[in-house]
ZADO-838256 format. One record per residue (C-alpha): residue number from 1; residue in three letters; chain; x, y, z. Coordinates in steps of 0.2 Angstrom, whole numbers. Example, Ala and Ser with C-alpha at 12.3 -4.5 7.8 and 13.67 -1.06 7.14 Angstrom:
   k   r c    c1    c2    c3
   1 ALA A    62   -22    39
   2 SER A    68    -5    36
# end
This chain:
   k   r c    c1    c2    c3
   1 UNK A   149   155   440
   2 UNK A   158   170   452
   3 UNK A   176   168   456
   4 UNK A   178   165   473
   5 UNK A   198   172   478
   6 UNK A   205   165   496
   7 UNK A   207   179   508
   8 UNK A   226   176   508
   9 UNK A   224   179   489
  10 UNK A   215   194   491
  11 UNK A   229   201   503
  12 UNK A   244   197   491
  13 UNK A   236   206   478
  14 UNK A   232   221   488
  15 UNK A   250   221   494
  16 UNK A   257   220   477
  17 UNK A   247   234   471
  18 UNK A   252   243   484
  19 UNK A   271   240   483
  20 UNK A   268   245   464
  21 UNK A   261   260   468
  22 UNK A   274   263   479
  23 UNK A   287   261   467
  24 UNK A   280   270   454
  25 UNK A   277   286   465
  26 UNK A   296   286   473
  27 UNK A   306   278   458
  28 UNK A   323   268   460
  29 UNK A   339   282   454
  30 UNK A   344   268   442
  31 UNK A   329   272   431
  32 UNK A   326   256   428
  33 UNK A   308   261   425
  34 UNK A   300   271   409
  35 UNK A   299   288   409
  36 UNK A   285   296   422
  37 UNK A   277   305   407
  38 UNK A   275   289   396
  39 UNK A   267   280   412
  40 UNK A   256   295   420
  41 UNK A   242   281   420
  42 UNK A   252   269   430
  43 UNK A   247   276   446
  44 UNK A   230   282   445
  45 UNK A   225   263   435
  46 UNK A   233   252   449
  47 UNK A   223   262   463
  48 UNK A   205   262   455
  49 UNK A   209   244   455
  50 UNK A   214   243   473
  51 UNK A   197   254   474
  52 UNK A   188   240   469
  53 UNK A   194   230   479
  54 UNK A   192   238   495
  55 UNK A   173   242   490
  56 UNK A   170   224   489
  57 UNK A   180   221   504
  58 UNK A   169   234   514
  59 UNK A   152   225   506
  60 UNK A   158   209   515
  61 UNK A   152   206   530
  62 UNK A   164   204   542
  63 UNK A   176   211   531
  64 UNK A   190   199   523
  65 UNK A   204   212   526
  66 UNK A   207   225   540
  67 UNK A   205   242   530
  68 UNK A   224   246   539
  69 UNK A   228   233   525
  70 UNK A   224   245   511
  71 UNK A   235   259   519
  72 UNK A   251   263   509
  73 UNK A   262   273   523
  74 UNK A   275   276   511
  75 UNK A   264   289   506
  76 UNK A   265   298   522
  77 UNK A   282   304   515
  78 UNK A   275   312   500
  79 UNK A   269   331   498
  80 UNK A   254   326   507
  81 UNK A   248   344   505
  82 UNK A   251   346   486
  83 UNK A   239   330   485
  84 UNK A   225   340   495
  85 UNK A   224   354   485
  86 UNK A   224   348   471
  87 UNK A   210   336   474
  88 UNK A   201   352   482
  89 UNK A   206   363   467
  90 UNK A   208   351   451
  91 UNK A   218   359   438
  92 UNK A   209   348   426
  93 UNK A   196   338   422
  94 UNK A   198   319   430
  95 UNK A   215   325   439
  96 UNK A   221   312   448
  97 UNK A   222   312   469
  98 UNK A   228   300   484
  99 UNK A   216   310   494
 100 UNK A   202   302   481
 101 UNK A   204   287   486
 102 UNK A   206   291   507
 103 UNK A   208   272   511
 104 UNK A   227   272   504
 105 UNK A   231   285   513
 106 UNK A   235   277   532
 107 UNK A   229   287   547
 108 UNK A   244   296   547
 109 UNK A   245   303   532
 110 UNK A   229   310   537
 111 UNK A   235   316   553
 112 UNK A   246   327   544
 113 UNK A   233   332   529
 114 UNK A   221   338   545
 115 UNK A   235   347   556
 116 UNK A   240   356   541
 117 UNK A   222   360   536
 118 UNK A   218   365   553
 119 UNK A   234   376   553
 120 UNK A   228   383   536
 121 UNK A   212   389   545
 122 UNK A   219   396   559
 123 UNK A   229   408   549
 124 UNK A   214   412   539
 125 UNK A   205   415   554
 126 UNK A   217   426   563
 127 UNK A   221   437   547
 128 UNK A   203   441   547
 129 UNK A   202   446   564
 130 UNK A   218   457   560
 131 UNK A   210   467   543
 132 UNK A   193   468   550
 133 UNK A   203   479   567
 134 UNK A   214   488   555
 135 UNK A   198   491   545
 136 UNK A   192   500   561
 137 UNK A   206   509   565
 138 UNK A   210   500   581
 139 UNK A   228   493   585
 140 UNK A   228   477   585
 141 UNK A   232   466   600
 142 UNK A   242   449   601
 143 UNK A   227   441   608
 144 UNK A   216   443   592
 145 UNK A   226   428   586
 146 UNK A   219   415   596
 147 UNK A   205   407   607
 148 UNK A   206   414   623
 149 UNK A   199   403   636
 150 UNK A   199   411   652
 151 UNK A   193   400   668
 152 UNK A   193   399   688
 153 UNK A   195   383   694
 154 UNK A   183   380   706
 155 UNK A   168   386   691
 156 UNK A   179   376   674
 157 UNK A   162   370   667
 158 UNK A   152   387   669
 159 UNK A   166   397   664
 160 UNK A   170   386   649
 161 UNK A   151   385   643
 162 UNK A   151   405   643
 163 UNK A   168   407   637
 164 UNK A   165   396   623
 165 UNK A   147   402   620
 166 UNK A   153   420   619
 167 UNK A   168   418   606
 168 UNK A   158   406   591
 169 UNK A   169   419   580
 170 UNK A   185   412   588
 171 UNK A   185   395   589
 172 UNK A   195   392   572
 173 UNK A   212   399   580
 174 UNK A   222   392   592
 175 UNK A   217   388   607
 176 UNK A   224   396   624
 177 UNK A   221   393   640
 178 UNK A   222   403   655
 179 UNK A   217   398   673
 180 UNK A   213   414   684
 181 UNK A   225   417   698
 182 UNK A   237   407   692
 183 UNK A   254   411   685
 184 UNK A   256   400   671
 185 UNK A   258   405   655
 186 UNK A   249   391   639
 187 UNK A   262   386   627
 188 UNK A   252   370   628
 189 UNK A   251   365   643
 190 UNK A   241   370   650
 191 UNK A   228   368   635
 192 UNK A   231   348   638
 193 UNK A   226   353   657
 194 UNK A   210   360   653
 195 UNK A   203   349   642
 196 UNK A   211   334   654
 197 UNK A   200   341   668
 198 UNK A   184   347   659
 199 UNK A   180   331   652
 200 UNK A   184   323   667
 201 UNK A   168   335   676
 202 UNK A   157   332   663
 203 UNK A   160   315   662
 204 UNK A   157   313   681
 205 UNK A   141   305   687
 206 UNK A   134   318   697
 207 UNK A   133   329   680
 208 UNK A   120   317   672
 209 UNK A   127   319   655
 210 UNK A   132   301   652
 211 UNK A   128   286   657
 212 UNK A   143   274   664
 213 UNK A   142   256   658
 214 UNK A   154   245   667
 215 UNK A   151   227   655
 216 UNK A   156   238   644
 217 UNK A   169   251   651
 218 UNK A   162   265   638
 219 UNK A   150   280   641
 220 UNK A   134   281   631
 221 UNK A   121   299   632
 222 UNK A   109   298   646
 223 UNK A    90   299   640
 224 UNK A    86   313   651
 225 UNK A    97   327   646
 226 UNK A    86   335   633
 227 UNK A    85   352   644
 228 UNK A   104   352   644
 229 UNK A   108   352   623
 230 UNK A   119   365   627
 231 UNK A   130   354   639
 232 UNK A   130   341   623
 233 UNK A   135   354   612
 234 UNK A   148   361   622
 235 UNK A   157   342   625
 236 UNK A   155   342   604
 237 UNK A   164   358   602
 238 UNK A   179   352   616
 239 UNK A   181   336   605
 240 UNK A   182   345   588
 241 UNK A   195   359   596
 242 UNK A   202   343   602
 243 UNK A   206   336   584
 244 UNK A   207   354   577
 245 UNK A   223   358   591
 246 UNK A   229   341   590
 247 UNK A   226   335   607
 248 UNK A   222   318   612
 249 UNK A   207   318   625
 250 UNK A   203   303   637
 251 UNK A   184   298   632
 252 UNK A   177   281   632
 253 UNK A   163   282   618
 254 UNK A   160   266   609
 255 UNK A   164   264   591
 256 UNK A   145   267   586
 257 UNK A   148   285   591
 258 UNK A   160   290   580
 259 UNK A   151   282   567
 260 UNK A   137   294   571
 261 UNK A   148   308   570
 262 UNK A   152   306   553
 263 UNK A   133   305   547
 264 UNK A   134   315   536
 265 UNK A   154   319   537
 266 UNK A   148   335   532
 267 UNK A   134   346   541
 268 UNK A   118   350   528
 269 UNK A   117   369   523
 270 UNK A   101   370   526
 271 UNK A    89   355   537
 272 UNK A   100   347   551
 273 UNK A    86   336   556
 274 UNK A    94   319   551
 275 UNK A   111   323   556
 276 UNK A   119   313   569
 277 UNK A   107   297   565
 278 UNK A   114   277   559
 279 UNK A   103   268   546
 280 UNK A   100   251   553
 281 UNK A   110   249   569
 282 UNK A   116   233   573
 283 UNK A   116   220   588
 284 UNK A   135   221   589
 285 UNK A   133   241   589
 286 UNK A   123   239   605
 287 UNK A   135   227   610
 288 UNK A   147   238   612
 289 UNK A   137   247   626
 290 UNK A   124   236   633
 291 UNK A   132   217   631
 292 UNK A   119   209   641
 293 UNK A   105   215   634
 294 UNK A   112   212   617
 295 UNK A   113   195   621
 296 UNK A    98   193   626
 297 UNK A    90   199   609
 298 UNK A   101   186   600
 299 UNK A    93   175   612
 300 UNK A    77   180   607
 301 UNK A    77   180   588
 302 UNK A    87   162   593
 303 UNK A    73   157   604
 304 UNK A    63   141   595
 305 UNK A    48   140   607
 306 UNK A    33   152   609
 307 UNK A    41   170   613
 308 UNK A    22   177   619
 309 UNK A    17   163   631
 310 UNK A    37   161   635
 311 UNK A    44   178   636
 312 UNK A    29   189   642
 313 UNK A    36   204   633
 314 UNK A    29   219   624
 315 UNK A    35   233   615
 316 UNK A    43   242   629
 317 UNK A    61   248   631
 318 UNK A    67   248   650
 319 UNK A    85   256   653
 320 UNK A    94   257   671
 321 UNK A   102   275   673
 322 UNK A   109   280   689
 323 UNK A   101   266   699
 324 UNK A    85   269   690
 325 UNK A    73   259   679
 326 UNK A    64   269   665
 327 UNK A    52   261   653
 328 UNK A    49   269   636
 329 UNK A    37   262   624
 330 UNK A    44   256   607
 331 UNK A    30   262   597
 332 UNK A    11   269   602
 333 UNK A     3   256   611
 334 UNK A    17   246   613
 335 UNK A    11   241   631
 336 UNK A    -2   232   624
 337 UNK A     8   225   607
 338 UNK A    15   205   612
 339 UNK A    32   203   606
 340 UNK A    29   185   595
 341 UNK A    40   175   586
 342 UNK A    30   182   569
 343 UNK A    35   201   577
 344 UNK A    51   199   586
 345 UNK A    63   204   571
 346 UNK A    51   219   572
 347 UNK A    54   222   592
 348 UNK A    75   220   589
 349 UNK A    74   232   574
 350 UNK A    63   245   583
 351 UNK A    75   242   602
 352 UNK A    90   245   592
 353 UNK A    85   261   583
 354 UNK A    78   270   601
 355 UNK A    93   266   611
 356 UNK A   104   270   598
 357 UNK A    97   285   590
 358 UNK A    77   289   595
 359 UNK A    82   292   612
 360 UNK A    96   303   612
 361 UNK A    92   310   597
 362 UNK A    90   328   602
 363 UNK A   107   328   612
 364 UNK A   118   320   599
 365 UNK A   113   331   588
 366 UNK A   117   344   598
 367 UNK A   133   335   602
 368 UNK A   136   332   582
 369 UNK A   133   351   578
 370 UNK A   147   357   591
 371 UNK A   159   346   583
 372 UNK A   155   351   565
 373 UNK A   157   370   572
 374 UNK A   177   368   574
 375 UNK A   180   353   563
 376 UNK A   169   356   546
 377 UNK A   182   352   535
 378 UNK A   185   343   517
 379 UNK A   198   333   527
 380 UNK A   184   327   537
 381 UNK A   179   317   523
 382 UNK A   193   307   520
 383 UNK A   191   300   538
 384 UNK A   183   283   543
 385 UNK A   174   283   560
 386 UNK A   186   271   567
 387 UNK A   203   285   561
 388 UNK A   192   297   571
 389 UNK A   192   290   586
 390 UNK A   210   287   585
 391 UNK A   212   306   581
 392 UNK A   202   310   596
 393 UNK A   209   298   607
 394 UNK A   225   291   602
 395 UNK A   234   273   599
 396 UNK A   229   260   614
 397 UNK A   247   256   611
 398 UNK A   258   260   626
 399 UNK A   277   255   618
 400 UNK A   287   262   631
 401 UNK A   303   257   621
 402 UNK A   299   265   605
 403 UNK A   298   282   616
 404 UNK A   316   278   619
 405 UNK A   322   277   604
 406 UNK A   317   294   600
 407 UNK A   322   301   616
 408 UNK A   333   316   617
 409 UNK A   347   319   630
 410 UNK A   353   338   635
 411 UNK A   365   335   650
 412 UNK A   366   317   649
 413 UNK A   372   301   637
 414 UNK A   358   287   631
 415 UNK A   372   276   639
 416 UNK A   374   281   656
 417 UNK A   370   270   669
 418 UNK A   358   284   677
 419 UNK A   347   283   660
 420 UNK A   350   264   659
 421 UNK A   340   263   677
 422 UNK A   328   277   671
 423 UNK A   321   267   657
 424 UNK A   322   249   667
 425 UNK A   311   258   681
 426 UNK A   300   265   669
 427 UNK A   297   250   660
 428 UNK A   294   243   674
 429 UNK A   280   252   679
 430 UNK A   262   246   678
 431 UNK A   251   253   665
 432 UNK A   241   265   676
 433 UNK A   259   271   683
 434 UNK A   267   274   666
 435 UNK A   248   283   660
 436 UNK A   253   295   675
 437 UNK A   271   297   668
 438 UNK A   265   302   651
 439 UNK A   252   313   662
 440 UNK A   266   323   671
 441 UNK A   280   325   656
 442 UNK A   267   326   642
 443 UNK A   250   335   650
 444 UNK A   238   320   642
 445 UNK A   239   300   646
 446 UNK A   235   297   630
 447 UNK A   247   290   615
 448 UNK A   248   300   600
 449 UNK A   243   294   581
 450 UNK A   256   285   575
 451 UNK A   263   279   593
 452 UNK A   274   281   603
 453 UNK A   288   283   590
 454 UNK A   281   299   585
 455 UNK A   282   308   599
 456 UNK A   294   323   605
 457 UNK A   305   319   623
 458 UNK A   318   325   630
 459 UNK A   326   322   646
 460 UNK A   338   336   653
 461 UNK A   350   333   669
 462 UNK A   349   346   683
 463 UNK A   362   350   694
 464 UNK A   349   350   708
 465 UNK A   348   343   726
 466 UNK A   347   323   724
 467 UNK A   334   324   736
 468 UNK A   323   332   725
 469 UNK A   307   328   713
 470 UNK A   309   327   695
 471 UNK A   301   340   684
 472 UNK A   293   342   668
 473 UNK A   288   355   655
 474 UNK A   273   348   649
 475 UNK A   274   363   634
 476 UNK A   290   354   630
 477 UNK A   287   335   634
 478 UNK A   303   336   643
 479 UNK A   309   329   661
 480 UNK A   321   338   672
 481 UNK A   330   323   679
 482 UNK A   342   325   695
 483 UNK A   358   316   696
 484 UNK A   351   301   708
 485 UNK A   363   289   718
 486 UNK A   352   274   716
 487 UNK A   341   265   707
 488 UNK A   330   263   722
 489 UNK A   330   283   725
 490 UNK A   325   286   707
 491 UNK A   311   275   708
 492 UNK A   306   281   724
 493 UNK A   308   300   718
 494 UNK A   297   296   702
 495 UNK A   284   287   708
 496 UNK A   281   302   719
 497 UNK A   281   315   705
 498 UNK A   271   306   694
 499 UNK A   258   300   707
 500 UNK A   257   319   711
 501 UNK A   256   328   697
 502 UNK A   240   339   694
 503 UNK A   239   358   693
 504 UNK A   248   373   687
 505 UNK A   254   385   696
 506 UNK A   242   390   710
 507 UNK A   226   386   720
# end
């Protein structure tokens, strides 16, 4: 008979490998253990057989563990770098690599693995630009370096689309933004800015790219886009430039999304026509959009009485999108085809796999290729579908405190009673209020990978009117904080600031 372990079983062993490998990688100075060259097979052993175990884990449905569980973050302090190439470029035959086994490596270990592959590819990227101009004979200018994205305001998704559309070449440097008339100058800024607003448009209704589910809080691709694939493929290429620049962007895709992102993780050479398409979608995928309806087809496969003389259904799809109904047929004839208890698993199968991949097929694939444009990487790989939507949208978690801890001062103490109130007010603050204060001091409302705890913030005293706002250098994640005489007066001050804090430079 199989040997069935308890889940807390499961998890002490998976931690005890872990904290072996952990040992093993960064020894005690008491060398207390053998020598690394008589135990070379330590390491590589112990994390096959954690392999293992996670495969088995993922076959389980749900799950016994959270794949977070098989992360080792004392790895993050390793030469994460060194690992990746040498899983890229094997010296020898079987070489052993963390980045083989991705699920050890926690989300950001491959934060850094991808920032620095990224980073590796825009230098790549800018050197040829420099040689082929040298090869012409043409002085080089500084702009060859980067992405130059040059927009009006009043025109951001037109001018975006073309700007985009007309530098393909580019789009693996670094991104720079410039907004027409206006004075500032991107040092990332207003990079954050421009993506902030963008998606905002695109996102918006009266675009009629995506569809708005409130059950469900999460957008989903409306089924009547097809003439727009280039819209699709455009909001693909501002989320890969979004991983590729590090910058967190504020979308609401469900989890199913990502998923499809990643099928295939890497875009075929040749025929794209499956890309962008999930095997067997599931109720809870659907769920995740459409919780109603998805409730209602539990019902149906649940339903113990005659579904045809009961239900009066056929095999017909109809959607609501912006306050209208639209019927699709499931397959041909499917007017005329009864849904009955003997075809119902039929009907849920068939409903699952149109509104989750048939009919919005040709814009997600548009959608999937724009992504693959700026992200194709070997990195990519090592990525779950869950670790990507944390890459493209951050943590949920909004620690305020563990901001603080990392805080820098220039001008004032941590102890003073100004900062004392500063942090009591922020804290204070709702969660839309302290989204706005990340807004104004950081460009984005969004938490990076990692949390809070890995961000940069500085707050810097002003010798300034009292009665004035604070400021922020979004480039610099810093606040310019005037020497307030209340608590009352900074709150007051703050609220203002933060309520209002939109635009660079000039209308």
């Amino acid at each position: 008979m199989p040997v069935v372990l308890e889940v807390e079983r499961i998890r002490s062993i998976v931690r005890n490998i872990i904290q072996f490998v952990t040992i093993r990688q960064f020894p005690p100075g008491d060398k207390s253990l053998p020598p690394l060259n008589k135990t070379r097979w330590w390491i590589p052993t112990a994390v096959k057989t954690l392999a293992l175990i996670n495969a088995a884990n993922n076959a389980s449905s749900p799950p016994l563990l959270e794949y977070t569980e098989f992360y080792n973050s004392a790895l993050d302090h390793m030469d994460l770098m060194q690992d990746y190439f040498s899983w890229q470029t094997p010296q020898r035959p079987g070489q052993f690599s963390y980045c083989q086994y991705p699920f050890i490596l926690s989300i950001v270990a491959k934060r850094i693995i991808l920032t620095k592959d990224s980073e590796q590819q825009m230098i790549l990227t800018a050197r040829r630009s420099l040689v082929a101009k040298v090869a012409r004979h043409q002085a080089p200018q500084i702009d060859i370096f980067f992405l130059n994205i040059t927009v009006r305001r009043a025109y951001l998704v037109c001018d975006s689309l073309n700007e985009i559309a007309a530098k393909q070449k580019d789009l693996k440097k670094k991104l720079k933004v410039s907004f027409i008339g206006e004075p500032g100058l991107d040092m990332g800024g207003l990079t954050k800015e421009w993506f902030l607003l963008l998606i905002r448009q695109i996102f918006h209704p009266d675009y009629g790219m995506f569809v708005y589910h409130p059950h469900s809080r999460c957008y989903w691709f409306s089924t009547d886009q097809e003439g727009n694939l280039r819209e699709y493929n455009l909001i693909g290429v501002l989320m890969g430039l979004a991983v590729y620049n590090s910058i967190i962007l504020d979308l609401h895709f469900p989890s199913i999304c990502y998923r499809k992102l990643l099928s295939p993780p890497v875009v075929p050479p040749v025929d794209t026509s499956g890309v962008g398409v999930v095997r067997n979608p599931t109720i809870e995928d659907l769920a995740e959009i459409l919780p109603d309806v998805a409730r209602g087809l539990k019902e149906l496969l649940a339903y113990e009485g005659n579904v045809e003389e009961d239900m009066c259904m056929t095999f017909q799809v109809s959607l609501e999108e912006y306050s209208e109904i639209k019927t699709f047929m499931l397959k041909p004839g499917g007017d005329n085809v009864a849904v009955t208890n003997k075809n119902r698993q039929e009907y849920v199968k068939l409903y699952l796999d149109w509104v989750l991949n048939t009919a919005i097929y040709e814009q997600f694939r548009a959608f999937y290729l724009g992504f693959h444009s700026v992200c194709a990487s070997n990195a990519l790989i090592m990525l779950r579908a869950e670790e990507v939507e944390m890459l493209v949208c951050g943590s949920p978690t909004l620690d305020l405190n563990e901001l603080r801890k990392v805080t820098e001062y220039d001008g004032y103490k941590p102890e003073q009673p100004l900062i004392s109130d500063f942090w009591d007010v922020l804290i204070s603050l709702d969660d839309d209020l302290k989204k706005k204060f990340l807004l104004f001091t950081t460009g984005s409302d969004r938490v990076p990978v990692g949390g809070m705890g890995e961000m940069t913030f500085k707050v810097t005293r002003t010798n300034q009117d009292p009665g004035n706002l604070p400021e922020a250098h979004t480039c610099f994640n810093q606040l310019v904080l005037p020497q307030y005489e209340s608590k009352d007066m900074l709150r007051e001050k703050l609220i203002i600031a933060i309520s209002n804090a939109e635009g660079f430079g000039l209308e």
